[in-house]
C-alpha positions as CSV (number, residue, x, y, z in Angstrom):
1,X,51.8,86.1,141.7
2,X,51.6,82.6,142.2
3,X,49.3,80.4,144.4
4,X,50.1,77.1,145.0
5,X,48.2,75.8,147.3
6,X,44.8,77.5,146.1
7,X,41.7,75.6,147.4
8,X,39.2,74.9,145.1
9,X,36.3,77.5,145.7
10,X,32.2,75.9,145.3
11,X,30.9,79.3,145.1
12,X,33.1,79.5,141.9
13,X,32.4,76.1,140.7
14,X,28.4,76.7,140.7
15,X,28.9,80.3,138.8
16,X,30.7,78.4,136.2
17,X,28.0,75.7,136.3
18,X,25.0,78.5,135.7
19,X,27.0,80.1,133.1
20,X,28.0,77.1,131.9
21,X,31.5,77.8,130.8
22,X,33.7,75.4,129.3
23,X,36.9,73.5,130.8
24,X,39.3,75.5,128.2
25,X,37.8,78.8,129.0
26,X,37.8,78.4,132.7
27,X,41.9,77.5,132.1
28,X,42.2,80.5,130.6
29,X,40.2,82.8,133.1
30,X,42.4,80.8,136.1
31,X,45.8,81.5,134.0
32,X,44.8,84.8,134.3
33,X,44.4,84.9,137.6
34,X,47.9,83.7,138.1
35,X,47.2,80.4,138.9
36,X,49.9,77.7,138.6
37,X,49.1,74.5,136.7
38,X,48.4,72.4,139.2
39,X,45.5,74.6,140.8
40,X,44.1,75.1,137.3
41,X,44.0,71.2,136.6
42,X,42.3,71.1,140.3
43,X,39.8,73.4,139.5
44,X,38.8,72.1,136.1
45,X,38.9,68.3,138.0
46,X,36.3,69.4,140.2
47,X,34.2,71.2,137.7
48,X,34.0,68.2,135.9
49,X,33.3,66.1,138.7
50,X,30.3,67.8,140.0
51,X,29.1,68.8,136.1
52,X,29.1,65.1,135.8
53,X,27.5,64.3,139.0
54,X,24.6,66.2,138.1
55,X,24.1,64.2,134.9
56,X,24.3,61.0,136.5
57,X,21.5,62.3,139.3
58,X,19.6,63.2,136.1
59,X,20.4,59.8,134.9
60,X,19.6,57.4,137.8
61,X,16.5,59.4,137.9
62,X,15.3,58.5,135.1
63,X,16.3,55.1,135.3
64,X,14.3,54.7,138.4
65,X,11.2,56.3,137.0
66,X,11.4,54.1,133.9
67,X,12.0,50.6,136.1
68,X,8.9,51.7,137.9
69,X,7.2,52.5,134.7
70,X,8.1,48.3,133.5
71,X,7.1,47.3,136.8
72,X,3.3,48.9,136.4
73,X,3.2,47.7,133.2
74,X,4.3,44.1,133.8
75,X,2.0,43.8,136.9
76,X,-0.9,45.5,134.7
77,X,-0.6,43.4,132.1
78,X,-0.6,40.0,134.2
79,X,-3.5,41.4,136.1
80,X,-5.6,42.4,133.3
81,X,-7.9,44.9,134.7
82,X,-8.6,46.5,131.9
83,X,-9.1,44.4,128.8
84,X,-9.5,46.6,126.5
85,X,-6.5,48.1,127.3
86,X,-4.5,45.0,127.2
87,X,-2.1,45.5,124.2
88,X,-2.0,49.5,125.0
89,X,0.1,48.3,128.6
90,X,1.6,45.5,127.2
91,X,3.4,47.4,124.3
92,X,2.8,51.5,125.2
93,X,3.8,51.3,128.7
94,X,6.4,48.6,128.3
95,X,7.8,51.0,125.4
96,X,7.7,54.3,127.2
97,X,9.5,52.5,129.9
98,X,12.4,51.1,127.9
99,X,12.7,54.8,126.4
100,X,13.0,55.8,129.9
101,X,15.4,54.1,130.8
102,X,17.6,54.0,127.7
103,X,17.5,57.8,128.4
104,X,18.6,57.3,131.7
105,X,21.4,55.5,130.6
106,X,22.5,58.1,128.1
107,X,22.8,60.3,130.9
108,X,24.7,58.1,133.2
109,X,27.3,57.1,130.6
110,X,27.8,60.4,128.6
């Protein structure tokens, strides 16, 4: 029993998402359907695509957080409000913020 022209189902895609399965063992659990190649190569294409999608929300996320991080700290630190706390902003904030980001990053290009 073959289906060619088998749409690609989201329900499916997010119960593979929560259980996290892999690509190769959601081939396998398609082949067994009796899914042609195509469909299975659909399927795993859009698992992939909205797996990755996720990330890279994750990843502009944190990216935007850390960019507004720099931002307070920059402004902060040219302001000067706090003296005491001068070199804290300047290097602590600025730091935590480049972490941020790089993290963001990660996630984008992964």
């Amino acid at each position: 029993m073959s289906h060619t022209a088998a749409a690609v189902n989201q329900a499916t895609i997010q119960q593979w998402l929560q259980s996290k399965m892999e690509p190769a063992a959601i081939e396998q659990q398609l082949a067994t359907q009796g899914l042609d190649e195509a469909s299975i190569a659909l399927h795993v294409q859009e698992y992939k695509r909205v797996r990755n999608a996720k990330k890279q929300l994750t990843g502009f996320v944190c990216m935007g957080i850390g960019a507004m991080l720099g931002f307070i700290s920059c402004v902060t630190t040219l302001i000067n409000p706090f003296p005491d706390l001068y070199y804290a902003i300047l290097y602590g904030l600025t730091g935590l913020a480049i972490v941020v980001i790089f993290i963001g990053l990660y996630f984008v290009f992964e």
